[in-house]
N, C-alpha and C positions, 0 to 999 in steps of 0.2 A: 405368370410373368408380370412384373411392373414396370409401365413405362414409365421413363419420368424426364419431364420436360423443359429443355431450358429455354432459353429466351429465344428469338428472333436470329442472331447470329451466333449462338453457340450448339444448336443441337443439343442433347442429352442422353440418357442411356437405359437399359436397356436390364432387369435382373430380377434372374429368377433363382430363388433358395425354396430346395423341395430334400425331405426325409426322404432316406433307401429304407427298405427292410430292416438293415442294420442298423437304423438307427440314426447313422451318420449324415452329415448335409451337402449335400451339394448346392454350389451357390455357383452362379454365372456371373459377371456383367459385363456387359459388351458396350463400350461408347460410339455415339453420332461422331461421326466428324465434324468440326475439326478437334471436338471435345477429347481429354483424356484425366487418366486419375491423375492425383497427385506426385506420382511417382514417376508418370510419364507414358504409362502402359495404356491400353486401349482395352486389352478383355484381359477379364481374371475368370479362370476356370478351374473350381477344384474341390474335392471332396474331402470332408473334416468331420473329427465328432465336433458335436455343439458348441462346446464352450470356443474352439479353435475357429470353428464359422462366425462364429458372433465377434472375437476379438479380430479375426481379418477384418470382416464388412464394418464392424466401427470403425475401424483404421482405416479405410479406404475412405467413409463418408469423413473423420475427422481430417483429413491431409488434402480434402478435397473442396473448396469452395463452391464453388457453382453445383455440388452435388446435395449439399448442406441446402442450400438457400432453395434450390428445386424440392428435397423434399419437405423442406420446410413449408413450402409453397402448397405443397400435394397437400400435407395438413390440413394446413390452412382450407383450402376449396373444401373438402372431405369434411370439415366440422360445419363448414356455412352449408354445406346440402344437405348433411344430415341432421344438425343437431345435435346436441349432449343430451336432449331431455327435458323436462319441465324447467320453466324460466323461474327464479328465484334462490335464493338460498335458504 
């Protein structure tokens, strides 16, 4: 599960994408309040082969602002605590 964080008065939300047996994905996301996707919805729940999971969940992060800029955010913290590796080119 990934949380991921919006600011002060937006809340954020909440998704998990985990492989079946089959192969197929299941992907969650559930929003903080007052937060919602782009489309209006609050949870998306549902199981897809791959390519179908990955074209929803970019859809959802592209139509979604504050979803974008949070993981963009998570990035961001994620490369300053870990690192890329040796400094130089």
């Amino acid at each position: 599960m990934l949380r991921i964080d919006g600011d002060s008065t937006t809340g954020g939300a909440h998704i998990s994408v985990r492989r079946t047996q089959g192969g197929r994905i299941e992907l969650f996301v559930d929003c903080d309040r007052p937060q919602a996707l782009g489309d209006g919805t609050t949870v998306v729940s549902s199981t897809l082969p791959p390519g179908k999971a990955r074209e929803l969940l970019a859809k959802l992060v592209q139509e979604t602002p504050w979803l974008q800029e949070a993981l963009a955010m998570q990035r961001v913290d994620q490369l300053l605590s870990e690192g890329t590796g040796p400094v130089g080119w």
